[in-house]
C-alpha positions as CSV (number, residue, x, y, z in Angstrom):
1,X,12.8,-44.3,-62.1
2,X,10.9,-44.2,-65.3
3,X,7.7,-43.8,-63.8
4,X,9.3,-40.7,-61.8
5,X,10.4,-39.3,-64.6
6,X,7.2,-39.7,-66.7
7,X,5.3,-38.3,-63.4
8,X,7.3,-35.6,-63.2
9,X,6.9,-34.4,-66.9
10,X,3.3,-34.7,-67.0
11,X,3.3,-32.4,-63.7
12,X,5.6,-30.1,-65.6
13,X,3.6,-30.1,-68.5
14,X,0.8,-29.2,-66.7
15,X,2.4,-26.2,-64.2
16,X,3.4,-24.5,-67.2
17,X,7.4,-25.1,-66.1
18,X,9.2,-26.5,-69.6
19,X,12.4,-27.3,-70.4
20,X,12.9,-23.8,-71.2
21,X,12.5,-23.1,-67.5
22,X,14.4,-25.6,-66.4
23,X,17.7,-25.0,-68.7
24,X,17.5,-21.4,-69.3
25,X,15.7,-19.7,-72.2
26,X,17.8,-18.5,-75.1
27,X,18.6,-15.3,-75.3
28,X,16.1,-12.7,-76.9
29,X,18.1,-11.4,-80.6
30,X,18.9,-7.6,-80.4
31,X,16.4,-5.3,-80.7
32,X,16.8,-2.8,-84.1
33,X,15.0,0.2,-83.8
34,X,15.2,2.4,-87.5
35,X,13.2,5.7,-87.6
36,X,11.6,6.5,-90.5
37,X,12.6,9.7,-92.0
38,X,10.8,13.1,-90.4
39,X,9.1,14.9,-93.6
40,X,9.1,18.7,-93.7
41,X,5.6,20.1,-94.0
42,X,7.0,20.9,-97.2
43,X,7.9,16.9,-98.3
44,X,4.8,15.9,-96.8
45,X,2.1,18.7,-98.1
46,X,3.4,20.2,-101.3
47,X,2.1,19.1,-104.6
48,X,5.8,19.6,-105.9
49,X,9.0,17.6,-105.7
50,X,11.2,18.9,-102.9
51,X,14.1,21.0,-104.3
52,X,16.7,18.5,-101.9
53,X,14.8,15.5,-104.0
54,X,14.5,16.5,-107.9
55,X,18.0,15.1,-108.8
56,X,17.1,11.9,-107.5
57,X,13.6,12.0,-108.8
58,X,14.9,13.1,-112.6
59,X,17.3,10.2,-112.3
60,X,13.9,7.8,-111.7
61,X,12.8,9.3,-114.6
62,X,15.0,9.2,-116.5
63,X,14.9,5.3,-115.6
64,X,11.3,4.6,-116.2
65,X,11.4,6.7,-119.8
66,X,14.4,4.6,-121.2
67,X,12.9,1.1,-119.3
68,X,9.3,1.9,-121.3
69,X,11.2,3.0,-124.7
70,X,13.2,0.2,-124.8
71,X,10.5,-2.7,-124.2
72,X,8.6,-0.9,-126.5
73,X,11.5,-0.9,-129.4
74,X,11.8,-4.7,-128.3
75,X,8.4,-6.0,-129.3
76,X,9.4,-4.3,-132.6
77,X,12.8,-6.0,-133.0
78,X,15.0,-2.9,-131.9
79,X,13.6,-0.9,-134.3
80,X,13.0,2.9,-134.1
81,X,9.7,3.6,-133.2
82,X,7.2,5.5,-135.4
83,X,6.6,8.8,-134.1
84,X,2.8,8.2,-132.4
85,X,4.5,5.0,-130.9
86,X,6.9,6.7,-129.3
87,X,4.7,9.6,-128.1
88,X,2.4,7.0,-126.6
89,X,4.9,4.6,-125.1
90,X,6.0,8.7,-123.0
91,X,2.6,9.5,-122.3
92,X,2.3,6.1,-120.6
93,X,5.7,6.2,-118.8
94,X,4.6,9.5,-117.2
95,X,0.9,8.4,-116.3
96,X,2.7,4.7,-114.8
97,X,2.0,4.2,-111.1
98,X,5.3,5.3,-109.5
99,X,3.9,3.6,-106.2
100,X,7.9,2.1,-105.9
101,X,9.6,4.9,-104.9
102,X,10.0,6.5,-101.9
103,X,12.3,8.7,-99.5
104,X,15.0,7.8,-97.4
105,X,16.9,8.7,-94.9
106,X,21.0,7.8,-95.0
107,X,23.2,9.9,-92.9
108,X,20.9,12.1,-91.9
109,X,20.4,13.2,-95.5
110,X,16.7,12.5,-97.5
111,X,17.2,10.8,-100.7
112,X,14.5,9.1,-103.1
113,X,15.0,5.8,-103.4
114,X,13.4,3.4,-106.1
115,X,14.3,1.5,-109.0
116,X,17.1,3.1,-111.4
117,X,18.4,5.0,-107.9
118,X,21.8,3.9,-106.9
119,X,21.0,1.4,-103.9
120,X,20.4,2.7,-100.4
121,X,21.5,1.1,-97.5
122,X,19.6,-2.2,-96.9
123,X,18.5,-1.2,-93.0
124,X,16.6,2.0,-93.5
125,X,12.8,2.6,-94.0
126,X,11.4,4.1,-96.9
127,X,8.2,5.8,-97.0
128,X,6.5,5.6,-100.1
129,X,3.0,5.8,-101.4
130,X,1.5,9.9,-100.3
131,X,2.9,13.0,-102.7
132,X,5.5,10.7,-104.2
133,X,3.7,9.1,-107.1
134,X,1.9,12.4,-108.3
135,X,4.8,13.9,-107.9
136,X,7.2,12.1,-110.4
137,X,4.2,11.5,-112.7
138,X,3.9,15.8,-112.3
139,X,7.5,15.7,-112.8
140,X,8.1,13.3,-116.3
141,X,5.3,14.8,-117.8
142,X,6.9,18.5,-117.5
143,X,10.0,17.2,-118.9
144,X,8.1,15.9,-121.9
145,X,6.5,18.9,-122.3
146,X,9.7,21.2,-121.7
147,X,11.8,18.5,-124.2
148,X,9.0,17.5,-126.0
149,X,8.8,14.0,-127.2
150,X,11.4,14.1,-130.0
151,X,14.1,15.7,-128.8
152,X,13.8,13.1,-125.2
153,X,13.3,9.8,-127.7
154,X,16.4,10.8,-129.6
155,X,18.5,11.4,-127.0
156,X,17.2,7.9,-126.0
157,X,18.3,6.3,-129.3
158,X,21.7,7.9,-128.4
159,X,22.3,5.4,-124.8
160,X,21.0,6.3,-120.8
161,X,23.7,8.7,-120.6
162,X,22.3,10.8,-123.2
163,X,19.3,11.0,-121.8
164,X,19.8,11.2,-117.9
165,X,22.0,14.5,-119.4
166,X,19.4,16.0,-121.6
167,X,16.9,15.9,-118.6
168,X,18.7,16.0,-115.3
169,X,21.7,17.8,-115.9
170,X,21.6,20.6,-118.8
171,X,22.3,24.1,-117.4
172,X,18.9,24.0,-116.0
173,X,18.3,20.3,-114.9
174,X,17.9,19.5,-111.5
175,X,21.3,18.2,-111.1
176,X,23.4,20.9,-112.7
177,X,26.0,21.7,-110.4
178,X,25.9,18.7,-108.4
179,X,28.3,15.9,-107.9
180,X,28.4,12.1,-109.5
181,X,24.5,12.8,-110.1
182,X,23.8,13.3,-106.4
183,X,21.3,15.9,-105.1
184,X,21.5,20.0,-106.3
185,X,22.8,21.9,-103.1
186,X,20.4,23.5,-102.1
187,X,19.6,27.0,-103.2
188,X,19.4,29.8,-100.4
189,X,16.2,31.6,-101.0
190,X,15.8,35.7,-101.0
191,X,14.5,35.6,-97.7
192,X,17.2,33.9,-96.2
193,X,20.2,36.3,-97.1
């Protein structure tokens, strides 16, 4: 019986036909399929931040500024910085590689998505790397320049809050008139009436 047995593997072994065969493969795991999110010639060409997108990316901003201001005051012992520290540690947020952010797509609505962004939902794609990095950079360094660097480093020394509301959503931040920090409806251009 043994040697049947032993004959009969080695055959099967050979033919190809396993146990697999012989007691029924498992089953395959469902298949996912998740887009990634169709760009606008507009999201994929311009050298500007979508209008639907410059809450989100002020908010990343915002982010990165206080994240580089606040190492910086660290390796100083929470000190305030001197002036030409502070306008170096902004020049260097906004020239940063912002290579981690990308869009979205949840409920059929384009949002970025990066660090400092409220989480999006874990089974979506992002696409990141094109426009998006000169963009933001584009972006924080207009905001310095509209602010300038005192006026954004003390409304850093005031908390995140004060900062997010001195750049995003002042009567003409990208989120002014939005909800909970979410997107700016979008505006209906003179063409379109």
């Amino acid at each position: 019986m043994q040697l049947a047995l032993a004959a009969w593997l080695a055959l099967s072994l050979l033919a190809g036909t396993g146990a697999e065969e012989m007691c029924g493969a498992p089953p395959d795991p469902p298949v996912r399929s998740i887009p990634a999110p169709e760009l606008s010639p507009e999201e994929r060409l311009s050298p500007h931040m979508p209008e639907s997108l410059r809450c989100d990316a002020c908010h990343a901003i915002a982010f990165q500024i206080e994240e580089q201001l606040r190492r910086a005051e660290g390796k100083v012992g929470r000190k305030a910085l001197s002036e030409s520290d502070y306008m170096e540690v902004l020049e260097r947020s906004c020239s940063q590689g912002w290579e981690s952010y990308g869009v979205q797509e949840l409920d059929g609505e384009k949002r970025l998505a990066g660090p400092g962004l409220p989480s999006q939902e874990s089974m979506s794609v992002m696409v990141s790397g094109g426009p998006w990095p000169g963009r933001l950079s584009k972006m924080c360094h207009g905001y310095v320049g509209e602010r300038g660097e005192t006026q954004i480093y003390g409304a850093h020394r005031r908390g995140p809050a004060a900062l997010r509301e001195l750049l995003c959503h002042g009567e003409k931040g990208p989120c002014a008139g939005s909800k909970a920090g979410g997107p700016a409806p979008r505006k209906v251009m003179q063409n379109e009436l």
